[in-house]
MIVOVEX-61050 format. One record per residue (C-alpha): residue number from 1; chain; y, x, z. Coordinates in Angstrom, 2 decimals, m for minus. Each point is the difference from the previous one (the first is absolute). Example, Ala and Ser with C-alpha at 12.3 -4.5 7.8 and 13.67 -1.06 7.14 Angstrom:
! MIVOVEX-61050
{1 'A' {m4.50 12.30 7.80}}
{2 'A' {3.44 1.37 m0.66}}
This chain:
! MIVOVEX-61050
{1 'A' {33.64 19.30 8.33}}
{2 'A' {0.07 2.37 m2.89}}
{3 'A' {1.47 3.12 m0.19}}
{4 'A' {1.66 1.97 m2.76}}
{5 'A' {m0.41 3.98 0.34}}
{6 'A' {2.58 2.09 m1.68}}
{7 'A' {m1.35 3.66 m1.14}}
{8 'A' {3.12 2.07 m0.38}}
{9 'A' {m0.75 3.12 m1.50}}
{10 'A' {3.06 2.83 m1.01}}
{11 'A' {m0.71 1.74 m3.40}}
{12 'A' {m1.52 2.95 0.15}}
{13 'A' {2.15 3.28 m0.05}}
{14 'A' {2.23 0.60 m3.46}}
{15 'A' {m0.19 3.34 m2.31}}
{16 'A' {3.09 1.65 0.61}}
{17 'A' {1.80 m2.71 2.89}}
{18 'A' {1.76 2.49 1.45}}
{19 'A' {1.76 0.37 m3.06}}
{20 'A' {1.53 m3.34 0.23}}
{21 'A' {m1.26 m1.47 m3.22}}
{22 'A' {m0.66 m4.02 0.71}}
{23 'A' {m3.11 m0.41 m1.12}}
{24 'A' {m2.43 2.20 m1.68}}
{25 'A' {m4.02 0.57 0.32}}
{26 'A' {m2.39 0.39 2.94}}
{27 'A' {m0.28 3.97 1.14}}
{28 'A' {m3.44 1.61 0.60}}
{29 'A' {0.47 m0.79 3.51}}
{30 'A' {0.77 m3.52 m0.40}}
{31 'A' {m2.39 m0.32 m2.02}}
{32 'A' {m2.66 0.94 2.45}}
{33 'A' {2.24 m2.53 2.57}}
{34 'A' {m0.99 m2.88 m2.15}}
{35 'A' {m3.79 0.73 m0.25}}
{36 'A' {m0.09 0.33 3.84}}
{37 'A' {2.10 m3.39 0.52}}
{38 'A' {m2.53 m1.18 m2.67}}
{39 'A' {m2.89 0.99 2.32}}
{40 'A' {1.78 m1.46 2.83}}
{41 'A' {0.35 m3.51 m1.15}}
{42 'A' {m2.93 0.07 m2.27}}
{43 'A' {m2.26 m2.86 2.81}}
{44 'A' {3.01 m2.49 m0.32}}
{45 'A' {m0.38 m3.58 m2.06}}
{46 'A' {2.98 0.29 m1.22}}
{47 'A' {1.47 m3.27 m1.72}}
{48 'A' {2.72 1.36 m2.13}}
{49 'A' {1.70 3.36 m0.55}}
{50 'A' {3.43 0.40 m1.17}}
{51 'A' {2.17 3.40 m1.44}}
{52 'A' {3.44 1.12 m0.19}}
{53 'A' {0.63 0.68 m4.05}}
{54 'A' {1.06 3.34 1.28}}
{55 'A' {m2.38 2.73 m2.03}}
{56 'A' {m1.04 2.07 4.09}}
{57 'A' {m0.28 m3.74 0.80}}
{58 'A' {m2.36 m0.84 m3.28}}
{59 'A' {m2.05 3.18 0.42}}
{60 'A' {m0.72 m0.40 3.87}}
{61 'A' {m1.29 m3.90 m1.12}}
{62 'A' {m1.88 1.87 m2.83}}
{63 'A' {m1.99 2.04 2.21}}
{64 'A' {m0.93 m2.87 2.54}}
{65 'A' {m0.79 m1.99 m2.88}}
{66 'A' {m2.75 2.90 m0.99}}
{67 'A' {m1.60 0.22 3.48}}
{68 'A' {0.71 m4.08 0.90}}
{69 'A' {m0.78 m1.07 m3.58}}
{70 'A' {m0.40 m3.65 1.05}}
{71 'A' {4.07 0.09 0.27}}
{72 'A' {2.21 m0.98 m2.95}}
{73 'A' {3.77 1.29 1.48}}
{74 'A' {2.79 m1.81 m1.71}}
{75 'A' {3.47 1.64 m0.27}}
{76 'A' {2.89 m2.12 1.46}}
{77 'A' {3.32 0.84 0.36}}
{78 'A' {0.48 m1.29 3.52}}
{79 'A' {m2.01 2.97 1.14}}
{80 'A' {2.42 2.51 m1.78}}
{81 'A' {2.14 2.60 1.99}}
{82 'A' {3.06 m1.40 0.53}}
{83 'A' {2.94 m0.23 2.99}}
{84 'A' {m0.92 m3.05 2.10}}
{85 'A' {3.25 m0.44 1.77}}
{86 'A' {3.56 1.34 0.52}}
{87 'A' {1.66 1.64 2.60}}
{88 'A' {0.51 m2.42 2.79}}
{89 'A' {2.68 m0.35 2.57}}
{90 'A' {m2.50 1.20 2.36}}
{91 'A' {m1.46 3.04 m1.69}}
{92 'A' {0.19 2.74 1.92}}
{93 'A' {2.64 3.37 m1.48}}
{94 'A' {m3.17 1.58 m0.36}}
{95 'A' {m1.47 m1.80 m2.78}}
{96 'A' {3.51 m0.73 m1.63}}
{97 'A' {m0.27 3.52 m2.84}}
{98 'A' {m3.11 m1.16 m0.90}}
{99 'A' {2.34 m3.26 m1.70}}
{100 'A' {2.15 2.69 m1.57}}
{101 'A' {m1.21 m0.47 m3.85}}
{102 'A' {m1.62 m3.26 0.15}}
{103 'A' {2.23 m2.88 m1.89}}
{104 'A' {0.32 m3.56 0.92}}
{105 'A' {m1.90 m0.78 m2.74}}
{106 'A' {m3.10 1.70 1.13}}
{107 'A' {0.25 m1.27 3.42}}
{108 'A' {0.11 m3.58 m1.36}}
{109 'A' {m3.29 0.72 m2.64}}
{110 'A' {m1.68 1.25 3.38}}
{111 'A' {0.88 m2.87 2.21}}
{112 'A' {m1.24 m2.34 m3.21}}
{113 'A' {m2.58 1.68 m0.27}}
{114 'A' {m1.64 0.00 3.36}}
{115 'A' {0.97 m3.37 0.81}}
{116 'A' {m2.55 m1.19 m3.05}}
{117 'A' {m2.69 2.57 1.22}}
{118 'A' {0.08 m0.99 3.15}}
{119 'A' {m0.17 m3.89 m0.79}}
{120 'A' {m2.40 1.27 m2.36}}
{121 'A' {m2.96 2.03 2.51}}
{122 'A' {1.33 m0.90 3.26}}
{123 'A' {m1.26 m3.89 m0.35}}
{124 'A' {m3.27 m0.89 1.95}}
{125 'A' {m2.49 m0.85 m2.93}}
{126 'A' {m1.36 m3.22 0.02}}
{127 'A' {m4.20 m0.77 0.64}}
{128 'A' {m1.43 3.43 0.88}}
{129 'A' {1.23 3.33 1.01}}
{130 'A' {1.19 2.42 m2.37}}
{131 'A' {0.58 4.07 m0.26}}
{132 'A' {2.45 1.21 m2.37}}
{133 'A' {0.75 3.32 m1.15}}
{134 'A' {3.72 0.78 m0.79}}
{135 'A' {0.62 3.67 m1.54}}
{136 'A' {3.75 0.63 m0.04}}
{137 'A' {2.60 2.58 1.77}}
{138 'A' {1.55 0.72 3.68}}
{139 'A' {2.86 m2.15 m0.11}}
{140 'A' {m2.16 m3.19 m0.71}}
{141 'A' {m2.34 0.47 1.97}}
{142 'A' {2.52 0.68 3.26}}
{143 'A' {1.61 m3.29 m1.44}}
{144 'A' {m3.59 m1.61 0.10}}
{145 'A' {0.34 1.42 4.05}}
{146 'A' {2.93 m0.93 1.13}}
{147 'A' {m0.60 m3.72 m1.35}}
{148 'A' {m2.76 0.10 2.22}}
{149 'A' {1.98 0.80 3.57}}
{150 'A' {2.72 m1.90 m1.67}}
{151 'A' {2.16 2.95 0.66}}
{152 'A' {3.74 0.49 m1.16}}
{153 'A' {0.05 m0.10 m4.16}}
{154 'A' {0.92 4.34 0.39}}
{155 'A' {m3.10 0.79 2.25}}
{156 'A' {m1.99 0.63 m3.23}}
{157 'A' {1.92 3.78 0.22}}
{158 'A' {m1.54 1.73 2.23}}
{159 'A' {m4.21 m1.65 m0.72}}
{160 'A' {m1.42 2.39 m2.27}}
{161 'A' {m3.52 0.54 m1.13}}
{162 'A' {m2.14 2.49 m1.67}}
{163 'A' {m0.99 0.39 m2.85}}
{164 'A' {m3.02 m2.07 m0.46}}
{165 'A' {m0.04 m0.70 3.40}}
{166 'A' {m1.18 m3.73 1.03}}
{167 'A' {1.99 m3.05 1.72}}
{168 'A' {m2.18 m3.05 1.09}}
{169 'A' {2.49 m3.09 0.12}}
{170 'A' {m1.99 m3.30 1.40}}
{171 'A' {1.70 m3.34 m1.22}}
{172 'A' {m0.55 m2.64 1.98}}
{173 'A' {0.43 m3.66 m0.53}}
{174 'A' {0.71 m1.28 3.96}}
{175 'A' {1.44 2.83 1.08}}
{176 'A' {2.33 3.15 m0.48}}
{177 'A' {m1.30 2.70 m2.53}}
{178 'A' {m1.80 3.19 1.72}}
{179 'A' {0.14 3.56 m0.93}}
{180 'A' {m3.47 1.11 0.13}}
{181 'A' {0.83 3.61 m0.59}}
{182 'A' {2.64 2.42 m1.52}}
{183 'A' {0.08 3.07 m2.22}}
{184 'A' {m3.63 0.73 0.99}}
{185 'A' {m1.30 3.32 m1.37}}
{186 'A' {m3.41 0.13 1.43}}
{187 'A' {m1.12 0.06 m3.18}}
{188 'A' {2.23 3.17 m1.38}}
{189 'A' {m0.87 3.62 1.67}}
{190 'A' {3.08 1.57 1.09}}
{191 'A' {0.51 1.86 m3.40}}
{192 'A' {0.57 m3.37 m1.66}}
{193 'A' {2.72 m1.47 2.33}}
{194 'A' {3.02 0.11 m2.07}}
{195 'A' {3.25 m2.33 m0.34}}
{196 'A' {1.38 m0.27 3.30}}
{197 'A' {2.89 1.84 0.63}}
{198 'A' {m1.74 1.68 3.35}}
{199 'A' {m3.20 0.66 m1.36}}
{200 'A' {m2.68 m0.69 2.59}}
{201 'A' {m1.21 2.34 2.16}}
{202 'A' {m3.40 m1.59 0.84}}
């Protein structure tokens, strides 16, 4: 049976982030994390790539389009950052400030939103196996990993990546989809592990 194989890869790091601007270009440093997740995935027949519109989204898919120039990424929407779900009746107190300035009507654009894109990559293809590269943000891709454990609809809080770190998603036809890996950074040396709250100490 064939198999489809989901390529999630976070943006690399923004220019100023930490100043809270939403979207902005790639840093030096991220920069250098897209050439290296470049390198990393540069043996893979990839079938399709897709972008968030997002410009640290459009210049990470730049750069892999430079070292992988057999890819064509196409911007889509459904790979934007967004909210994918609400606050739930289960969510632990923990997680409830993070809820604190996000309005109804962004929750429902996420939840939208994530229901197309994951009727949209999470399909098994049809005829042969396929790899496809998905360059987007932290919340979609822990939506992308919850869906796979079929975990409560708040468990994407709390699954955070890297920046341009790499999660392997196999979609099967017969049975249930696998998570091949998460947030690897083999390919980044410890200077370029940025984005996760805790940065990592290895």
């Amino acid at each position: 049976m064939p198999s489809r194989y989901l390529y999630l890869v976070r943006h690399g790091e923004q220019q100023d982030a930490e100043h809270g601007l939403p979207d902005g270009p790639l840093s030096p440093r991220g920069v250098r994390q897209a050439n290296a997740i470049a390198e990393r995935l540069g043996g893979v027949p990839f079938s399709g790539a897709w972008t968030s519109p997002l410009q640290r989204a459009q210049e990470t898919a730049a750069i892999l389009t430079e070292r992988l120039p057999a890819l064509e990424p196409q911007p889509s929407a459904l790979l934007m950052d967004c909210i994918p779900s609400g606050p739930e009746p289960d969510l632990p107190h923990a997680f409830e400030p993070f809820f604190g300035g996000v309005t109804p009507e962004e929750i429902a654009a996420g939840e939208a939103q994530m229901a197309d894109a994951v009727a949209e990559w999470m399909s098994p293809p049809v005829g042969e196996d396929r790899h496809d590269l998905l360059i987007t943000h932290n919340f979609v891709i822990g939506w992308f990993v919850r869906e796979v454990f079929g975990a409560p609809a708040w468990r994407w809080l709390g699954i955070n990546q890297a920046n341009c770190g790499l999660t392997i998603i196999r979609v099967r036809s017969a049975k249930p989809a696998v998570l091949v890996t998460h947030n690897d950074l083999g390919h980044l040396p410890p200077e370029l592990r940025t984005g996760l709250t805790v940065e990592q100490p290895y």
